[in-house]
DRENLO-686825 format. One record per residue (C-alpha): x, y, z; chain. Coordinates in nm, 3 decimals. Layout:
residues N
X;Y;Z;A;
...
END
This chain:
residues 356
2.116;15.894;8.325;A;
2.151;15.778;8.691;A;
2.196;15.474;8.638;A;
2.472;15.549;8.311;A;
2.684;15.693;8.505;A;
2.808;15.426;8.723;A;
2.878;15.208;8.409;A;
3.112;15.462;8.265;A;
3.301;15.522;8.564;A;
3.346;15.130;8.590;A;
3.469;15.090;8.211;A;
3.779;15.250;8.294;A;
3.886;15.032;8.601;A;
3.857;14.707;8.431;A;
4.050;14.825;8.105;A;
4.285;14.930;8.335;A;
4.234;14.607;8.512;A;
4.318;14.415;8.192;A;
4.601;14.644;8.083;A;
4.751;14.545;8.430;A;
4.717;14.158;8.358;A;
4.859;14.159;8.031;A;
5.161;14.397;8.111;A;
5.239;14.103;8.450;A;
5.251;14.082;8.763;A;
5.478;14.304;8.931;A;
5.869;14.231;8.920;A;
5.811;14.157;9.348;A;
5.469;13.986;9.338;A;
5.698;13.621;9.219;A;
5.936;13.641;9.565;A;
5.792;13.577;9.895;A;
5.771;13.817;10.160;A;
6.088;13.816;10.372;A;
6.092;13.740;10.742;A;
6.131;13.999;10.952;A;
6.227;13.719;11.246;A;
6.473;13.526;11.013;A;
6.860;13.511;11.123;A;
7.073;13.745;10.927;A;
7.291;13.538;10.667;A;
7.662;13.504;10.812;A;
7.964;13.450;10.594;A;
8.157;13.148;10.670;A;
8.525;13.215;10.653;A;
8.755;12.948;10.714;A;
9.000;12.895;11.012;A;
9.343;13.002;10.946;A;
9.592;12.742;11.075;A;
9.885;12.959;11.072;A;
10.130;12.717;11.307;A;
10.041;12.419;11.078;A;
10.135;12.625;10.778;A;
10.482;12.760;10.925;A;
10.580;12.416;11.066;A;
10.484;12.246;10.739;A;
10.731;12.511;10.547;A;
10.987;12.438;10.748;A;
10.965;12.084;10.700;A;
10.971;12.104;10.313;A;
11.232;12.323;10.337;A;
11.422;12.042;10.605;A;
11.342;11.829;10.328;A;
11.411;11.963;10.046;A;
11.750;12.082;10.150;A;
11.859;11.727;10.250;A;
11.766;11.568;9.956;A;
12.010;11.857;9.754;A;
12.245;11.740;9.968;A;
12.213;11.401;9.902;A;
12.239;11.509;9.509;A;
12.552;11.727;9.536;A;
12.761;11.578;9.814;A;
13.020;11.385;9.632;A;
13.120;11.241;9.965;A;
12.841;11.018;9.973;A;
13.004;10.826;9.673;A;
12.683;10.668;9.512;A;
12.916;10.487;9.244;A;
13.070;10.291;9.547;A;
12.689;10.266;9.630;A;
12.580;10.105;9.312;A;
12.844;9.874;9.280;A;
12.812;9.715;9.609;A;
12.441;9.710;9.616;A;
12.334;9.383;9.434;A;
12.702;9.256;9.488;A;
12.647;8.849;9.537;A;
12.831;8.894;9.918;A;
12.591;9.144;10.014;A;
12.281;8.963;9.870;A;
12.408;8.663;10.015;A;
12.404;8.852;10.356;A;
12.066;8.965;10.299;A;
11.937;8.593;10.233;A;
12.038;8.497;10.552;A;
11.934;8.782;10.755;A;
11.548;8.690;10.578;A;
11.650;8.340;10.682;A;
11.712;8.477;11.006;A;
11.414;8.664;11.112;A;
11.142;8.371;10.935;A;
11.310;8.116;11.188;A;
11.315;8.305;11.460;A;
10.992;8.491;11.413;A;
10.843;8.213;11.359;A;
10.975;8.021;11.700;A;
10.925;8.314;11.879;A;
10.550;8.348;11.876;A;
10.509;7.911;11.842;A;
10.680;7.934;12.179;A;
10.537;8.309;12.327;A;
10.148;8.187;12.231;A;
10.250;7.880;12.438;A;
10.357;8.132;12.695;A;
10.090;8.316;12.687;A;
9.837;8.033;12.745;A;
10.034;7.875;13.003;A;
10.054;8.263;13.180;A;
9.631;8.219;13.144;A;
9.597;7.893;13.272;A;
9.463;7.798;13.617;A;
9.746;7.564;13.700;A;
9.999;7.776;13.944;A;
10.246;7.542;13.807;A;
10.270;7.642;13.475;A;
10.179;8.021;13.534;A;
10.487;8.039;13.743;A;
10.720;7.829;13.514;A;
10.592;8.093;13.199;A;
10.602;8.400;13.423;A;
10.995;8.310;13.508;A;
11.053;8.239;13.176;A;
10.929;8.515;13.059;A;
11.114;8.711;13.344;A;
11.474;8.595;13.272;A;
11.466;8.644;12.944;A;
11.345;9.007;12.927;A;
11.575;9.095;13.178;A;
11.948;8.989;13.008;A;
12.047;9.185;12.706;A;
12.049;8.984;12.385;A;
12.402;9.030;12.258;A;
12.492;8.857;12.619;A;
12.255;8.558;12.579;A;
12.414;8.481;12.211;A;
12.707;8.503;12.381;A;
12.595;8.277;12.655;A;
12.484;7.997;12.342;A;
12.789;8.068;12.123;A;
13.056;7.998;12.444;A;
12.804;7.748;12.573;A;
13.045;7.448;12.543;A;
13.314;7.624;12.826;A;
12.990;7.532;13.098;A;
12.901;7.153;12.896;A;
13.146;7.018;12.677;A;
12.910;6.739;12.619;A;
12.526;6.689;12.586;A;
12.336;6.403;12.542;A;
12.069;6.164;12.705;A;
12.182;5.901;12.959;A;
12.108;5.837;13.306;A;
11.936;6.139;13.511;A;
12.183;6.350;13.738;A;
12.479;6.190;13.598;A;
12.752;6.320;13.273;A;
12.707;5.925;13.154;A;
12.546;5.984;12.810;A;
12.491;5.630;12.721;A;
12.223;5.671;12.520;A;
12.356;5.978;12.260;A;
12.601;6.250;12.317;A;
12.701;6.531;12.126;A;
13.002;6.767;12.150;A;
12.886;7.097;12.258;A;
13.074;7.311;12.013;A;
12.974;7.114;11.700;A;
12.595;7.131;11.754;A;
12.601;7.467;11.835;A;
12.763;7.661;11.571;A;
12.704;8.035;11.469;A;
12.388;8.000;11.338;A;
12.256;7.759;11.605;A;
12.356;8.032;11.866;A;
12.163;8.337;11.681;A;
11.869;8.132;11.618;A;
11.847;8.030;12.006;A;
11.942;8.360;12.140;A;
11.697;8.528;11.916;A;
11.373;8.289;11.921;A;
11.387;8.266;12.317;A;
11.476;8.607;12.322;A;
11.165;8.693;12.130;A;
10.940;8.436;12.280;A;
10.912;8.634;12.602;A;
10.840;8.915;12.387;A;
10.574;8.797;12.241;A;
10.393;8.616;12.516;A;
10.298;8.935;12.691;A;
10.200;9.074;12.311;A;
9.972;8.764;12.264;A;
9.846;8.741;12.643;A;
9.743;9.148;12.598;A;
9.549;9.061;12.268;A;
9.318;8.780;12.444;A;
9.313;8.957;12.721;A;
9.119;9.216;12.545;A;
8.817;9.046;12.382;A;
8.516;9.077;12.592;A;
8.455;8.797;12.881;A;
8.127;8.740;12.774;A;
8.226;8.603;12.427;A;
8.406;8.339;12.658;A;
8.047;8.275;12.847;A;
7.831;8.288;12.508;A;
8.060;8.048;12.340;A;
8.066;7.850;12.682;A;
7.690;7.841;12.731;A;
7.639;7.702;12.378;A;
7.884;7.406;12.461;A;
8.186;7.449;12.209;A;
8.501;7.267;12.314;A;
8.743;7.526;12.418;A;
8.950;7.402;12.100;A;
8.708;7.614;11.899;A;
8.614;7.878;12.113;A;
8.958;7.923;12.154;A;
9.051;7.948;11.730;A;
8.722;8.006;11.617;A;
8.599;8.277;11.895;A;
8.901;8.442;12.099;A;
9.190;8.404;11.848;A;
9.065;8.625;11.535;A;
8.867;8.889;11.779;A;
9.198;8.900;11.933;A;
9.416;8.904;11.616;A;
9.308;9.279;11.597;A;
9.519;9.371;11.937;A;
9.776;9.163;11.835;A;
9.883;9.242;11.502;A;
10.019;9.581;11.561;A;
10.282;9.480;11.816;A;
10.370;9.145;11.645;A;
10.426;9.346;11.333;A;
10.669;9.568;11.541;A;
10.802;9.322;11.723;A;
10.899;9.121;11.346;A;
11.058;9.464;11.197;A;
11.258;9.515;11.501;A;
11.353;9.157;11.471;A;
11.501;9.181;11.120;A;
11.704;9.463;11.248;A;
11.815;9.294;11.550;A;
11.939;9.056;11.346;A;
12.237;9.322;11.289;A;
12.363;9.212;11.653;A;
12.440;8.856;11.601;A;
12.778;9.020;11.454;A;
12.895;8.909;11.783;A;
12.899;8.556;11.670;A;
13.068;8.636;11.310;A;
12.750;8.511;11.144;A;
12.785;8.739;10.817;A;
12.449;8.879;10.814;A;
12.367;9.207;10.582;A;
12.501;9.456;10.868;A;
12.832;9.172;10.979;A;
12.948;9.194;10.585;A;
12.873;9.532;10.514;A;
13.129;9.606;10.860;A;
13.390;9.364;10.610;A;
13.371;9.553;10.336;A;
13.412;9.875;10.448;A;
13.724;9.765;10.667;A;
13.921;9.659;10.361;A;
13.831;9.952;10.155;A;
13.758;10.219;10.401;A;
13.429;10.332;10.209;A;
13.262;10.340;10.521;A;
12.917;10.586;10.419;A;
12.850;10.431;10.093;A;
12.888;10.084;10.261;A;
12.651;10.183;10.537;A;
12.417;10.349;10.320;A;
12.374;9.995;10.141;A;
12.244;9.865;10.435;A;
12.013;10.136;10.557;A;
11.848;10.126;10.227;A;
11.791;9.729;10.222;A;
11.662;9.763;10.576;A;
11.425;10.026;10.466;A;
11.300;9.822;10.233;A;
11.250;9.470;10.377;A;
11.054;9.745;10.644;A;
10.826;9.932;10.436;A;
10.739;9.530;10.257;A;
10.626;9.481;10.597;A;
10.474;9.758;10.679;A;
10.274;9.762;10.376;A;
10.152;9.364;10.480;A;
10.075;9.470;10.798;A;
9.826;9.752;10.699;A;
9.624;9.508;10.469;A;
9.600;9.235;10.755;A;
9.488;9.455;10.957;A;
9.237;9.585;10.720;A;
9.172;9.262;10.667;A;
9.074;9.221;11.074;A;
8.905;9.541;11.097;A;
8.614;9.367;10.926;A;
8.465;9.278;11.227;A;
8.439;9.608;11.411;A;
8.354;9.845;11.091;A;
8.095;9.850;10.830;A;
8.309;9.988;10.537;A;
8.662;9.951;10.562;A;
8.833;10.252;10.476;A;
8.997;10.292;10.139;A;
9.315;10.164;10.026;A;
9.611;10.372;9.888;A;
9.532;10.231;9.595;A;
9.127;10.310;9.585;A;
9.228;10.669;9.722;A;
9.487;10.745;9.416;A;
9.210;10.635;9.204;A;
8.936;10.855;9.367;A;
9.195;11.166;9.319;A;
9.243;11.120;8.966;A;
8.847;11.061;8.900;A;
8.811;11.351;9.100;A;
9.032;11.546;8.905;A;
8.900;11.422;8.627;A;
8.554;11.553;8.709;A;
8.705;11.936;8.750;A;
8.836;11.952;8.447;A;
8.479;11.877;8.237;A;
8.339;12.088;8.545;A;
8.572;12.388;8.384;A;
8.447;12.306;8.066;A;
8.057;12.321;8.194;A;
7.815;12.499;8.474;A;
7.901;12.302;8.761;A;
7.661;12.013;8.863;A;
7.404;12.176;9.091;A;
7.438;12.559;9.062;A;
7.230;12.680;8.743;A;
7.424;12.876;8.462;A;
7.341;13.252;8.458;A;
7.107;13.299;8.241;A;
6.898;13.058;8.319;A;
6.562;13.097;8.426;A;
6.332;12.998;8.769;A;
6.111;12.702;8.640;A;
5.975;12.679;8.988;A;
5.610;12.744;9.045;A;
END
């Protein structure tokens, strides 16, 4: 009877043992035990940028109420606009003002990276001769030096080549005022004007790459003909680019002086127009907007050069306006079927813990 009594007092614990095991574990027994060390859980609330808010308002508002103007304002006379827009005299104008800037441009920078090397040169010969020309030209105004070419014949009614030191032009001789017409002056004035602009802009951009790429490509014996356009040139095309962009869109709008001269360039006829009919806005409006343009063309080119250059200094080249439009609307794409389902990494409500 001893030894009974034990075994009934141990039947009850293990049905109560099994009851317990069927019914679960407790609703607690699945989480683990919380640290008592861990950092309470902080809520992140995001900064406020109140001044970038205000100033942005004020700017759409700027904005906005400009562009009402712009729709309401009958003085602006948009039909005067329209008509004169593609007219064939101002079209013509703006041929020649591209004309224009592609010579001139193009001289400029022949003649500036010619500069430039001379300025980088060892002979004190040359350095000087490119540092004065670079000198003299910076320091008089353009509209005086197309004045200078334009009245050029008053100083030398005649040029030619004969003997040296002497006005005996045996060999060929031109009359001053023939050869250089209108359009000779603005294309001198502006390509020597420009080639001591961009001398310094192309001296600054070799300056810049890194003087041991000159003794690498040294030590390994390339002529300086390719370390030159094969080494220095395109590492420096990335400090160039920038400025000779600028210096190219200020050029087609300093076009606008050679006026002086009567060359009827976009901002010469547009001054023509307006003084016959006295529609002086609309007039000038046509060629702010064709400026714009030929600048934002430009601008545009310039950013995909340059992206083009960057390949040397990044891994991935940032996006294009183009890629990033395209990543929006995939984006927004996504949120919509996101609306329409649980989002991608958070599980839906009810579902359940399939962890172990």
């Amino acid at each position: 009877m001893t030894l009974d009594t034990p075994a009934r007092a141990a039947a009850p614990s293990v049905a109560a043992g099994a009851t317990d095991a069927a019914s679960g574990p407790p609703a607690r027994a699945s989480q683990p035990d919380k640290n008592p060390f861990s950092p309470p859980e902080l809520q992140v609330v995001p900064t406020k940028h109140w001044g970038r808010w205000i100033f942005s308002a004020l700017a759409i508002f700027v904005a906005a109420q400009f562009i009402w103007s712009l729709a309401t304002n009958s003085l602006y006379e948009w039909n005067v606009f329209g008509e004169y827009f593609f007219s064939p005299i101002v079209t013509d104008a703006l041929v020649l003002t591209l004309v224009l800037t592609l010579i001139s441009g193009s001289l400029g920078f022949i003649i500036g990276a010619l500069l430039a090397i001379a300025r980088l040169s060892g002979s004190p010969l040359l350095n000087s001769l490119a540092w004065s020309f670079i000198w003299f030209f910076r320091s008089v105004p353009l509209v005086v030096q197309l004045l200078v070419w334009y009245n050029l014949g008053y100083l030398y009614p005649k040029l030619g080549l004969g003997t040296p030191f002497t006005t005996d032009f045996w060999l060929v001789s031109f009359d001053t005022v023939t050869l250089i017409s209108s359009f000779a002056a603005a294309t001198l004035g502006l390509s020597l004007h420009q080639a001591a602009y961009s001398a310094e802009i192309i001296r600054g951009g070799i300056l810049s790459v890194d003087q041991g790429q000159l003794e690498a490509a040294a030590a390994l014996g390339l002529p300086r003909r390719v370390r030159f356009f094969r080494i220095i040139l395109p590492q420096a095309a990335r400090a160039i680019l920038p400025n000779a962009f600028n210096e190219i869109i200020g050029l087609v709008k300093g076009t606008s002086v050679v006026f002086i001269v009567a060359l009827p360039e976009l901002f010469y006829t547009v001054q023509v127009i307006y003084n016959r009919n006295q529609r002086v806005i609309p007039l000038l409006l046509v060629a702010v907007v064709w400026y714009a343009l030929i600048t934002t063309i430009l601008s545009v080119a310039q950013y995909y050069i340059e992206r083009h250059y960057a390949r040397g200094s990044v891994r991935v080249l940032p996006p294009t306006p183009i890629q990033r439009a395209r990543f929006w609307v995939r984006e927004q794409w996504a949120r919509l079927d996101d609306d329409e389902k649980p989002a991608s990494g958070t599980p839906p409500s009810d579902a359940k813990d399939t962890r172990s």
